[in-house]
N, C-alpha and C positions, 0 to 999 in steps of 0.2 A: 504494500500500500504506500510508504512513505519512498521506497525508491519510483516508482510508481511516478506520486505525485513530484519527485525532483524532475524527472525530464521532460514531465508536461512544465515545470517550471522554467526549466532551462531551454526550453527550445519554443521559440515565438513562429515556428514554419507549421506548427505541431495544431495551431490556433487558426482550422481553415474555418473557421463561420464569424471568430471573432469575437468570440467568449459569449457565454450566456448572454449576457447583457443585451446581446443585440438580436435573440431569438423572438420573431414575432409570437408571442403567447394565443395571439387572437385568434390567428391562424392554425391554432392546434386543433386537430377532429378529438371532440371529446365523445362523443355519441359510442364506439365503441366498448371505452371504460362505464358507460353510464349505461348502455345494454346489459355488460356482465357484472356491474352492482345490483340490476335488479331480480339476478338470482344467489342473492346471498343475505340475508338478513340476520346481523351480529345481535338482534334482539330477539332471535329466538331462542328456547330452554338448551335446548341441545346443544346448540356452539356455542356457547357459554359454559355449560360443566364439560366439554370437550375440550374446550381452550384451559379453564381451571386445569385441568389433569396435566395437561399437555406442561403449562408451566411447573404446575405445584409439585410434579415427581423429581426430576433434577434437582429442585431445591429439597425436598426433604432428604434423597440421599446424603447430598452434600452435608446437611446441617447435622444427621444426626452422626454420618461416618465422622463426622471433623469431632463432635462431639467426645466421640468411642475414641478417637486417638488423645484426646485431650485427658479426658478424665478415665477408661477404660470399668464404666461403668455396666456397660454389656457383655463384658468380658466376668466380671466377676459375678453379674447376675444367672448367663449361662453355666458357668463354670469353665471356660477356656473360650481364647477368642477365635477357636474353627467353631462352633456351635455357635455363638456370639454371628460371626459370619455368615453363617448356613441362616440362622432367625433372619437376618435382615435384608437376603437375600432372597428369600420367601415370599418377605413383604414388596421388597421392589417387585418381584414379578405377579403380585397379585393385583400391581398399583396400575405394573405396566398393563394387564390383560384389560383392567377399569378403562384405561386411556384409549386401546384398539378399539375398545368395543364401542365407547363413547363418539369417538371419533367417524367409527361407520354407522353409529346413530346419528350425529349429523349429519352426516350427505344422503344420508335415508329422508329425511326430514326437509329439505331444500330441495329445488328443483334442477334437473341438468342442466348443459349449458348447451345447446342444439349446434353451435360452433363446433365442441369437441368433441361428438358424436359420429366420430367416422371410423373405420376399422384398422387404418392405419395409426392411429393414434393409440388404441384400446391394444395393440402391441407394442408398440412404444412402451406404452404406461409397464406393461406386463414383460419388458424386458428390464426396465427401470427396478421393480421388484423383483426380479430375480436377481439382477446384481446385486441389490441392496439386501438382500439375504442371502446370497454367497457371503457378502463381507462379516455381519453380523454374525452367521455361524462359522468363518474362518476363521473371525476372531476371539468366539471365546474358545476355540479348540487348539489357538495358538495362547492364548492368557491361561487356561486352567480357570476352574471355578471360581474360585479365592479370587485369582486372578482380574477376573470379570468383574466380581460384585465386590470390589473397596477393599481386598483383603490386604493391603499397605494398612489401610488406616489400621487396622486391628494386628498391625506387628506382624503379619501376615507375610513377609518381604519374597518373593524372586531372587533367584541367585545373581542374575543381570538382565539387560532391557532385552524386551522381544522385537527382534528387528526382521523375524521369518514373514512371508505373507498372511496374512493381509497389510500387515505392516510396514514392507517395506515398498509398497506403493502410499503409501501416505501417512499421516499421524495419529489419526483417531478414526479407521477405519469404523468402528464399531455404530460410533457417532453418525457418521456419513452412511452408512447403510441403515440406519436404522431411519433417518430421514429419506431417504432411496424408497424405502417401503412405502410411506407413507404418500409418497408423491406417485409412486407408480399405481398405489390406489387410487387417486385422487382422478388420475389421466382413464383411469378403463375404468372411472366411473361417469367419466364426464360431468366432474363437481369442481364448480368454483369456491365451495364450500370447504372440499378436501384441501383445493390447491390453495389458498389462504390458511388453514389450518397445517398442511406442509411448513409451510413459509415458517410459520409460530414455532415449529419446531428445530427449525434449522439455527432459529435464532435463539429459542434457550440453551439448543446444546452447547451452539456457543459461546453464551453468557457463562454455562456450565465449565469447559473446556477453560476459558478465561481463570478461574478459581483451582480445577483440578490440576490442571498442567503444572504452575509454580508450584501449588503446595506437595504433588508426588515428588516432583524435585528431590524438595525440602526435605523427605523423609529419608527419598535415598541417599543423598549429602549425609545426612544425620547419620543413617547405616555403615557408609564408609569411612568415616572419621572413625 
């Protein structure tokens, strides 16, 4: 991003319209975006506890693993922190199922979008999920269980980093395909509903990945000292 923004900085040949500024707005066709707002309604029940999920599960992993590593009060309620892990593990995936299921209750509940209703697409979508479920089960078969669900936080450590596939095409495969799924539903459902709802996801794991990245670091720094 920031090298990115230097050479659009450094290079005035790079400025063929002449900066925003001089974009006639007026002349924008809004009629398009304002067709596929009117099948999406953010004030119905469903996209709204769909959306909640969506945000609220990355955060409560985070808060209660950061929790466990702070004070390791799950650890000595289980009685060791693999049980301690296996519980909370449990729960992320019952939160996660609430969020699927949530999720294809809103685009049940809204209407298609007759644009994306073509069968070229409805493969698309349906090659987009199968990617993003290759990545998601490559990656927790290269993490290990533990591995997957927070086991750092709970003392839980890897001998060293996994850099095998899925991982060594990118950094947080897991992430990335699990947002893949979501979108490849959203397209072979022809929901603007879904694809809005994609978006929401792409952007908390990010927010998530922002918090998770430094503090694994931190732990494994801490480990090798």
């Amino acid at each position: 991003m920031s090298s990115a923004f230097a050479v659009c900085q450094g290079s005035s040949e790079l400025d063929c319209c002449g900066g925003l500024n001089n974009v006639d707005y007026s002349k924008v066709d809004v009629s398009v975006m304002a067709d596929a707002l009117q099948y999406l309604d953010i004030t119905e029940t469903s996209f709204g506890v769909s959306a909640f999920a969506v945000c609220f599960n990355p955060f409560f992993w985070n808060v209660v693993a950061r929790w466990e590593h702070r004070t390791r009060r799950l650890s000595r309620l289980f009685g060791s922190p693999y049980m301690a892990c296996y519980s909370l593990a449990l729960v992320i995936v019952l939160l996660n199922i609430l969020r699927s299921h949530s999720f294809a209750a809103a685009m049940r509940a809204q209407p298609r979008l007759p644009l994306l209703e073509i069968p070229e697409l409805y493969w698309v979508g349906l090659l987009v999920l199968a990617c993003g479920s290759l990545l998601v089960l490559s990656s927790f078969c290269a993490l290990g269980f533990t591995g997957t669900f927070l086991g750092d936080y709970f003392g839980i450590l890897m001998e060293e980093k996994v850099t095998s596939f899925p991982f060594s095409l990118m950094e947080n495969p897991m992430y990335s395909g699990s947002t893949a799924v979501y979108l490849g539903l959203a397209l072979m459902n022809a929901s603007p509903t879904g694809m809005i709802l994609a978006c929401l996801v792409a952007v908390t794991y990010k927010v998530a990945i922002s918090f998770e990245g430094p503090f694994t670091e931190e732990v494994y720094q801490q480990k090798n000292k």
